[in-house]
One Martini backbone bead per residue (centre of mass of N, CA, C, O) as a GRO file, in nm:
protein
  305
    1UNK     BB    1   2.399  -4.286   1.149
    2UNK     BB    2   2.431  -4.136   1.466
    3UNK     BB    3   2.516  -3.877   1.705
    4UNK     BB    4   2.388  -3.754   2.035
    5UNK     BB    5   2.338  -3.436   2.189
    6UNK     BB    6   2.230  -3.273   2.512
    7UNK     BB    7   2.192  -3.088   2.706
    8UNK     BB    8   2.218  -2.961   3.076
    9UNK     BB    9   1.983  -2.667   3.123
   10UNK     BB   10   1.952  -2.535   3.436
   11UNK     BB   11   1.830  -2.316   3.613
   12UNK     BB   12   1.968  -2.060   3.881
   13UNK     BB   13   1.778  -2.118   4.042
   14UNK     BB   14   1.612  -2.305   4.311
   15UNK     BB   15   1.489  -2.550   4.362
   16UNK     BB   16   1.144  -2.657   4.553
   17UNK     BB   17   1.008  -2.895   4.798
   18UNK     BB   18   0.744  -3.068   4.981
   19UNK     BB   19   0.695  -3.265   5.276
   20UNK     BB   20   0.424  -3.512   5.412
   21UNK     BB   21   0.341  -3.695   5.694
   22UNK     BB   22   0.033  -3.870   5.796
   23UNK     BB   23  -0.102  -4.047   6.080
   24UNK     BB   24  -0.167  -4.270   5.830
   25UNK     BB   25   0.065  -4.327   5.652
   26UNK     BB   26   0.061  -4.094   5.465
   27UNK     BB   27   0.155  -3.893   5.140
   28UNK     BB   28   0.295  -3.566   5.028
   29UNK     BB   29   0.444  -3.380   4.748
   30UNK     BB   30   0.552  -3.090   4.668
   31UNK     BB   31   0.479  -2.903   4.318
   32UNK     BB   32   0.437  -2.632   4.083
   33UNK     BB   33   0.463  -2.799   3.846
   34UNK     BB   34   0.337  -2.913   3.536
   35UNK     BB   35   0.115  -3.119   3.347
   36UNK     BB   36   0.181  -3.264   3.023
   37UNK     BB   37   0.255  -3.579   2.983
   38UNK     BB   38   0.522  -3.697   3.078
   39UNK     BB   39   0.438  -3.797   3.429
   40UNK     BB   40   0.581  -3.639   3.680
   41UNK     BB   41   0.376  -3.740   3.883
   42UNK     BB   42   0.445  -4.022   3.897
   43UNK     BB   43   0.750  -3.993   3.931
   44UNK     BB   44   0.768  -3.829   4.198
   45UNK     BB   45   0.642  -4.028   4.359
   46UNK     BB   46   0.843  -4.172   4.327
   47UNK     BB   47   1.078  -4.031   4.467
   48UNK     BB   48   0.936  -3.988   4.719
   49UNK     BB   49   0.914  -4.304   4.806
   50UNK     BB   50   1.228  -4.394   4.826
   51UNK     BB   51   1.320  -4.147   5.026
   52UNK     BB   52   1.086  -4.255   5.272
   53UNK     BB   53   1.043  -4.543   5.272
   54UNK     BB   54   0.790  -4.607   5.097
   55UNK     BB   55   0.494  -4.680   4.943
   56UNK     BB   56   0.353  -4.544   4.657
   57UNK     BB   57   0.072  -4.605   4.701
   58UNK     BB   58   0.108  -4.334   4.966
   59UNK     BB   59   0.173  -4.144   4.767
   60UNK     BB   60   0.161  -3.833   4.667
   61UNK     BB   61   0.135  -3.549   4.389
   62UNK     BB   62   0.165  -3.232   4.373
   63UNK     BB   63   0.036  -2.985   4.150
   64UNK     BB   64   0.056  -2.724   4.009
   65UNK     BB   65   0.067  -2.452   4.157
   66UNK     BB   66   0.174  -2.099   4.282
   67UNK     BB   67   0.163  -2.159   4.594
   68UNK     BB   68   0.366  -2.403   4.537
   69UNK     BB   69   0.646  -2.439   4.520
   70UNK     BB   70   0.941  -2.349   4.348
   71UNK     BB   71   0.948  -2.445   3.995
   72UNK     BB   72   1.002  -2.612   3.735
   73UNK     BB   73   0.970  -2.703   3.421
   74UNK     BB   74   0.918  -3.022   3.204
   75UNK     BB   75   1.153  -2.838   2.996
   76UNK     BB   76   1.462  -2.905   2.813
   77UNK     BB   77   1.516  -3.171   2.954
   78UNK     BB   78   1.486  -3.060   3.305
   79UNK     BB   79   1.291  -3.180   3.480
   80UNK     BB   80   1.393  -3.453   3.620
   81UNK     BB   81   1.673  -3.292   3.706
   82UNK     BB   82   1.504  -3.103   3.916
   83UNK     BB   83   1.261  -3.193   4.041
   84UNK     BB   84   1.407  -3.454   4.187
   85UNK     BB   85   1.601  -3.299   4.374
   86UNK     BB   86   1.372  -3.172   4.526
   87UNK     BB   87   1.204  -3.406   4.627
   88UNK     BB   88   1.433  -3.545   4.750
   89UNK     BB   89   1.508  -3.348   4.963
   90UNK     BB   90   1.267  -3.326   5.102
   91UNK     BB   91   1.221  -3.636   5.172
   92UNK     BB   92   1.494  -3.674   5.316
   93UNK     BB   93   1.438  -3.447   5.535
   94UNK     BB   94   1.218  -3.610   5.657
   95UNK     BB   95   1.315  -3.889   5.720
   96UNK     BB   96   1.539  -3.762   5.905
   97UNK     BB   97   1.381  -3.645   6.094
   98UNK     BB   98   1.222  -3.909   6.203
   99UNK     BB   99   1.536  -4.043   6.304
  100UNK     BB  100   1.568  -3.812   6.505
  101UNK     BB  101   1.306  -3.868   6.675
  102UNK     BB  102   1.325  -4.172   6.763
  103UNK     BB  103   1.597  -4.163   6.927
  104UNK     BB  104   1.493  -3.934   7.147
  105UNK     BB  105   1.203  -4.067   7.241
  106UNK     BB  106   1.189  -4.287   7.477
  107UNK     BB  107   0.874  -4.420   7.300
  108UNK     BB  108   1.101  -4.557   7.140
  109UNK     BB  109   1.235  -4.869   7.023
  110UNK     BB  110   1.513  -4.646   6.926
  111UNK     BB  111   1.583  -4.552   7.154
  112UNK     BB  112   1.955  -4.479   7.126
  113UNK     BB  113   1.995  -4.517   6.822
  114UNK     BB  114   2.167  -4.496   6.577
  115UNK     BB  115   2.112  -4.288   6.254
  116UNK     BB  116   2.304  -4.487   6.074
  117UNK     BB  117   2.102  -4.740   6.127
  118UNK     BB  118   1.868  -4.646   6.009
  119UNK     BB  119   1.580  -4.798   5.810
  120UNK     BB  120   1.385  -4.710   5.557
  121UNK     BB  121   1.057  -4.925   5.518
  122UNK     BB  122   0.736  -4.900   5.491
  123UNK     BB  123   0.719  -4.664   5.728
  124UNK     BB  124   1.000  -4.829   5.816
  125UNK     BB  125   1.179  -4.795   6.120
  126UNK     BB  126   1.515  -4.948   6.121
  127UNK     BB  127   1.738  -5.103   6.403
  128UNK     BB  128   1.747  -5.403   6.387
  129UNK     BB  129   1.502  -5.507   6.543
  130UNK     BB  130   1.400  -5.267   6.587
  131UNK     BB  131   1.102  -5.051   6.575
  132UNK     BB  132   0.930  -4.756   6.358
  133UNK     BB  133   0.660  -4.582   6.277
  134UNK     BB  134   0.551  -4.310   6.174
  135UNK     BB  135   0.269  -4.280   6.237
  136UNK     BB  136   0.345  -4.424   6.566
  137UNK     BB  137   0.481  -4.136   6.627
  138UNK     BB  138   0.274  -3.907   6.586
  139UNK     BB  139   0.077  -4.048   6.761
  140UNK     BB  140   0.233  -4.058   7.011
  141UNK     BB  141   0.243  -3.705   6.992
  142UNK     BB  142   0.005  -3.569   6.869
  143UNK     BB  143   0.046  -3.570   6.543
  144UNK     BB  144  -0.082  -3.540   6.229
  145UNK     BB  145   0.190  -3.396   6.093
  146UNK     BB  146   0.492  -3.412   5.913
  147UNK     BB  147   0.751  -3.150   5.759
  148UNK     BB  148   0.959  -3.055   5.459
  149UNK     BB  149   1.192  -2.880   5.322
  150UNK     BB  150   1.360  -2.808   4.963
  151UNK     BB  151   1.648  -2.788   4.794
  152UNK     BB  152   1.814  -2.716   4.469
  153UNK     BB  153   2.054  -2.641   4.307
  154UNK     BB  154   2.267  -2.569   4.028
  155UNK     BB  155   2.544  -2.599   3.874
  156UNK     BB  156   2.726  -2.470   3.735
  157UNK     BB  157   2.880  -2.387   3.390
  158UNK     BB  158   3.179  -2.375   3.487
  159UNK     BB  159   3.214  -2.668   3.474
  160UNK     BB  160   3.448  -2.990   3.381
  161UNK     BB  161   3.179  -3.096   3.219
  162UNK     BB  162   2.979  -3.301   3.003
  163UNK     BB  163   2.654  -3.194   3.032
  164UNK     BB  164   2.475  -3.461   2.913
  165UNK     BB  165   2.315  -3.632   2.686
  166UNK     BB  166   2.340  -3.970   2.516
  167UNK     BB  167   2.354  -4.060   2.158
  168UNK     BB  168   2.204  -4.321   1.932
  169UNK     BB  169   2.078  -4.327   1.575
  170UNK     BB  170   1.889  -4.501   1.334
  171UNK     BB  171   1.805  -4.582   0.979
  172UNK     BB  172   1.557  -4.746   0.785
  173UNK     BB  173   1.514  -4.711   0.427
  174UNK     BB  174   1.297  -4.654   0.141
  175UNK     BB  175   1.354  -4.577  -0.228
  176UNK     BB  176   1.210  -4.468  -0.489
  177UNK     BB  177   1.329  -4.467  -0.816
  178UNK     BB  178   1.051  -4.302  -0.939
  179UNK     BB  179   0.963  -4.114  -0.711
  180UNK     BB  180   1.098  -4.036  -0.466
  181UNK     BB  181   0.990  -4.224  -0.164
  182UNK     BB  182   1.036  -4.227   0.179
  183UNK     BB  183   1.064  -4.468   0.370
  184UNK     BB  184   1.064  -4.569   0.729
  185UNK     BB  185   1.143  -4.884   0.865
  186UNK     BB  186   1.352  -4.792   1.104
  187UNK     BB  187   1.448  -4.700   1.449
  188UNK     BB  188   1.729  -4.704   1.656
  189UNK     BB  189   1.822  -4.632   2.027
  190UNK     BB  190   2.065  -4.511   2.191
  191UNK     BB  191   2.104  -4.416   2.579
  192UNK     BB  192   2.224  -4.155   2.826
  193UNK     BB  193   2.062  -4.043   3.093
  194UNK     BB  194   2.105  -4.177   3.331
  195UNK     BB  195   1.886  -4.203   3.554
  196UNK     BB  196   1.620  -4.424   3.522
  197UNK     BB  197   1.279  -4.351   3.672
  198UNK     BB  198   1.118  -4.445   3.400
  199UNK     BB  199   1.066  -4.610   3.164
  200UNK     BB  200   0.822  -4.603   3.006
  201UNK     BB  201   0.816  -4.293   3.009
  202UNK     BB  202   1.087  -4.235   2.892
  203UNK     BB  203   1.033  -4.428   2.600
  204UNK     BB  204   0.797  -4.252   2.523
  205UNK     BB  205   0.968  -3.986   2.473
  206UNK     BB  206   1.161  -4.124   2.263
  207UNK     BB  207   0.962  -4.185   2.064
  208UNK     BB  208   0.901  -3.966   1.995
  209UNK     BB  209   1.129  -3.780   1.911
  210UNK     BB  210   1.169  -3.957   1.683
  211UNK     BB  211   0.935  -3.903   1.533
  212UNK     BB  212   0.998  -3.586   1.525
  213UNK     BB  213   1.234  -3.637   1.334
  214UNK     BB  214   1.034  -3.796   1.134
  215UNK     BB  215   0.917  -3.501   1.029
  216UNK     BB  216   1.181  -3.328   1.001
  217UNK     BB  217   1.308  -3.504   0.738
  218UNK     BB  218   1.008  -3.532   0.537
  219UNK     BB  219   0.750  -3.304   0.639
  220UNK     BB  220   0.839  -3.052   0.772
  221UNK     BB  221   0.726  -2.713   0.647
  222UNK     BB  222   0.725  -2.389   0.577
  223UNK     BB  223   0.570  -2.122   0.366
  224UNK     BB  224   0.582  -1.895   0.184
  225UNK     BB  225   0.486  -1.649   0.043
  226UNK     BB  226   0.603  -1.407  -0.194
  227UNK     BB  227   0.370  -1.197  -0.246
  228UNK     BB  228   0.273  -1.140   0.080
  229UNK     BB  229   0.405  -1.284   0.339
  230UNK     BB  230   0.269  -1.560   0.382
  231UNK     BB  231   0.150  -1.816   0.543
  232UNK     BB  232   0.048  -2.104   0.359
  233UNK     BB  233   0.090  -2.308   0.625
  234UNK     BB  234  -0.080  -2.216   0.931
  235UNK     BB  235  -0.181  -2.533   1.035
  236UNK     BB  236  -0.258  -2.821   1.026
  237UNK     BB  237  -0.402  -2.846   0.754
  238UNK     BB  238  -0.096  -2.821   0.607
  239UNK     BB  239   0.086  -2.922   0.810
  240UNK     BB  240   0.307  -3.135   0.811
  241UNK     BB  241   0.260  -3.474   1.003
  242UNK     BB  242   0.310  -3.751   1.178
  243UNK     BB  243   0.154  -4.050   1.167
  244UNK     BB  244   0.085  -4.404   1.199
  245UNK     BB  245   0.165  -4.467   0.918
  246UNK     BB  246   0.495  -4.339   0.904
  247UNK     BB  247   0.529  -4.534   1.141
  248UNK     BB  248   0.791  -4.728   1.260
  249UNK     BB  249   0.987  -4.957   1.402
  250UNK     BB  250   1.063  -4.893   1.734
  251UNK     BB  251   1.391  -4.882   1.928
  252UNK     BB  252   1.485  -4.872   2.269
  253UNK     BB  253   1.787  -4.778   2.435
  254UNK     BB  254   1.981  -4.826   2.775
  255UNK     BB  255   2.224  -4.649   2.941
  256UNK     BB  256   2.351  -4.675   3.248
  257UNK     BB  257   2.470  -4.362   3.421
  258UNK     BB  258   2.689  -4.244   3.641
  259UNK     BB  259   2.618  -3.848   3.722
  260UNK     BB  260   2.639  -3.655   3.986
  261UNK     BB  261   2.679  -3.366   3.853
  262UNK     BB  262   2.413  -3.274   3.782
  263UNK     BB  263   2.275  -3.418   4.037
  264UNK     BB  264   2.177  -3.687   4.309
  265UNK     BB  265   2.050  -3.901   4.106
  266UNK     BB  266   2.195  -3.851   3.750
  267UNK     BB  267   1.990  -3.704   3.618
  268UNK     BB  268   1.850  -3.682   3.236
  269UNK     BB  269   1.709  -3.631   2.998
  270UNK     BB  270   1.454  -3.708   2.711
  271UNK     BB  271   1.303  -3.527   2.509
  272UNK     BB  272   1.498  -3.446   2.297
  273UNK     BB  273   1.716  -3.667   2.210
  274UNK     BB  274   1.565  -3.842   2.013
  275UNK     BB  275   1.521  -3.588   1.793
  276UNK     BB  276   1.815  -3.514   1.717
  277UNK     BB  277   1.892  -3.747   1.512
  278UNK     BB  278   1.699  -3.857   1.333
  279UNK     BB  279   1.723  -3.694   1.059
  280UNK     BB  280   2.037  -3.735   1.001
  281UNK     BB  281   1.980  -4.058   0.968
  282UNK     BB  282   1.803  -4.069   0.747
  283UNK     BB  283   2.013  -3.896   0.532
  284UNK     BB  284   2.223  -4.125   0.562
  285UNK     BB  285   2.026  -4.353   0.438
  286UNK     BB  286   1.928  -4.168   0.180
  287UNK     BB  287   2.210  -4.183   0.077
  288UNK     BB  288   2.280  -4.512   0.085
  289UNK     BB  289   2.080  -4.550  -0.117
  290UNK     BB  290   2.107  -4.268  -0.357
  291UNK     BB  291   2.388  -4.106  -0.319
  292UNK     BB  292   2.214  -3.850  -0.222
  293UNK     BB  293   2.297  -3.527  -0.059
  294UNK     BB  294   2.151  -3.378   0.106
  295UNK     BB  295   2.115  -3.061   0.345
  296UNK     BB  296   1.813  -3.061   0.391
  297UNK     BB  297   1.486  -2.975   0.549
  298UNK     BB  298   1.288  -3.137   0.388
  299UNK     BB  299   1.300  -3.469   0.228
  300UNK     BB  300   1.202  -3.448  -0.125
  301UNK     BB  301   1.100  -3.581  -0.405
  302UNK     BB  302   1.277  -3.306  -0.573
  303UNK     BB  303   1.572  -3.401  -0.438
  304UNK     BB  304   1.539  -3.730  -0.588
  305UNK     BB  305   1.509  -3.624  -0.907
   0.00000   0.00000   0.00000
C-alpha cells in the first residue's frame, strides 16, 4: 500500500462563467472549457442547477467555444474545483437576481417578502405559502430571459493549508518465480477529492488513474536506441500500455470531506490522484511477495530474475 496526494494548482486568473434563464423555465450556463471526455459538461450542469434551484433536466452546459467566458481547462486534477467554481457563482448571482426582483414586484405573490427567506426549488422561489416561478416573473414583465454572469478567483499559494487531495492505495499481486512475470490481482484505492459533483464520472476517473498506474509500474516505457539516438518504440505499436486483458477488479472508495478553502463548493480534483500511488503499491506488492526492491519503473522481468 502507499498513501498519496496530489496538489490543488488553480491557475492566478479568475474562471468566469453565464447564465441565463429563458421565459420557458429552461436554462442554460455557458463557459469556454473544453469537453474531452472527463464529462464535465454532465456535471457543470448538475452545478448549475443545484445553484439555480430548477431541476437538472431543465439546464443544460455550453462550452467549447472562445466566444463563451474565459474559464480553465479540465486539466491538472483542476478543472472541477475552478470550473464548478464559476458556474456556481454565475448561477447563485441568477437566482439572487430572480429573488431580489420577486420581492420588489408589486405582482409576484413574494412582493415584500424577505428575500433570505426565499427558497428556490424547481424553477420555483418559494417564501412561506406564497410562491412565484422564474417562467411566471419574466413572462409577467415580458422579458424573453435574464442573466449573470460570474467569476471565481482562486486562492493565493501562500495561503497556510494543504491543499491537497488524499488517497490511500493498495495492491495485490502474483510472480511466477520462475519466469518472473507479474499479474496484478487486486487493486483498491481510497480517496479524500472534497465534494464528490458525481459520483460514477468520478469513480471513472479514478479507476482509470489507478490502471494508468499499472501501465506506468509494469508497462510503459521510452527506450533510445544508443547508436542513432533515436526512439525505438515512437508510437502506440511498439509502447506498451495496459489493455483490458492486464486490468484486474478495481475497487474505489470516497471519503468525502467538507475544504472550503479551496473553492466555494471544497471540490478537488480526481484526474491524477489515482494514479499517483498506483505503481509505488504494484512496487511494494512485488517487494512483499519476491523480497526484492525495485526502485524502476517499470518493473521488467530481467528485474526479477
Amino acid at each position: 500500500m502507499v498513501g498519496a496526494g496530489y496538489p490543488v494548482t488553480p491557475p492566478a486568473n479568475p474562471q468566469r462563467a453565464r447564465a441565463r434563464v429563458y421565459a420557458d423555465g429552461t436554462a442554460v450556463v455557458q463557459a469556454a472549457t473544453p469537453e474531452f471526455g472527463t464529462g464535465v459538461a454532465t456535471v457543470m450542469a448538475q452545478v448549475a442547477a443545484d445553484a439555480l434551484g430548477m431541476p437538472v433536466d431543465r439546464c443544460r452546459f455550453e462550452n467549447g467555444d472562445t466566444d463563451l467566458p474565459n474559464i480553465a481547462t479540465a486539466v491538472g486534477s483542476a478543472g472541477a474545483g475552478m470550473i464548478s467554481a464559476a458556474v456556481h457563482s454565475a448561477a447563485t448571482a441568477l437566482r439572487n437576481q430572480f429573488i431580489a426582483r420577486a420581492v420588489t414586484d408589486g405582482a409576484s405573490p413574494l412582493h415584500g417578502a424577505d428575500p433570505v427567506d426565499v427558497v428556490a426549488r424547481d424553477g420555483v422561489m418559494t417564501a412561506g405559502t406564497a410562491s412565484d416561478s422564474y417562467a411566471d416573473l419574466l413572462q409577467r414583465n415580458f422579458q424573453p430571459d435574464a442573466e449573470a454572469s460570474g467569476s471565481w478567483s482562486p486562492p493565493a499559494d501562500d495561503v497556510p493549508y494543504g491543499m491537497m487531495t488524499f488517497g490511500a492505495q493498495f495492491a495485490e499481486v502474483a510472480v511466477d518465480p520462475e519466469l518472473g512475470l507479474v499479474r496484478v490481482r487486486r487493486m483498491t484505492g481510497a480517496f479524500a477529492p472534497g465534494l464528490v459533483l458525481n459520483p460514477k464520472t468520478a469513480r471513472s476517473q479514478l479507476m482509470g488513474g489507478m490502471l494508468w498506474g499499472l501501465g506506468q509500474a509494469l508497462l510503459e516505457a521510452n527506450h533510445m536506441q544508443p547508436r542513432t539516438g533515436r526512439w525505438a518504440n515512437p508510437s502506440l505499436g511498439e509502447y506498451l500500455v495496459a489493455v483490458n486483458a492486464d486490468a484486474p477488479d478495481v475497487d474505489v472508495e470516497f471519503v468525502e470531506v467538507d475544504d472550503l478553502v479551496v473553492n466555494p463548493l471544497g471540490v478537488k480534483g480526481v484526474g491524477e490522484i489515482g494514479q499517483v500511488g498506483s505503481s509505488a503499491a504494484i512496487a511494494n506488492a512485488v517487494h512483499h511477495a519476491t523480497g526484492h526492491r525495485i526502485r524502476k519503473m517499470p518493473i521488467t522481468v530481467e528485474d526479477l530474475l
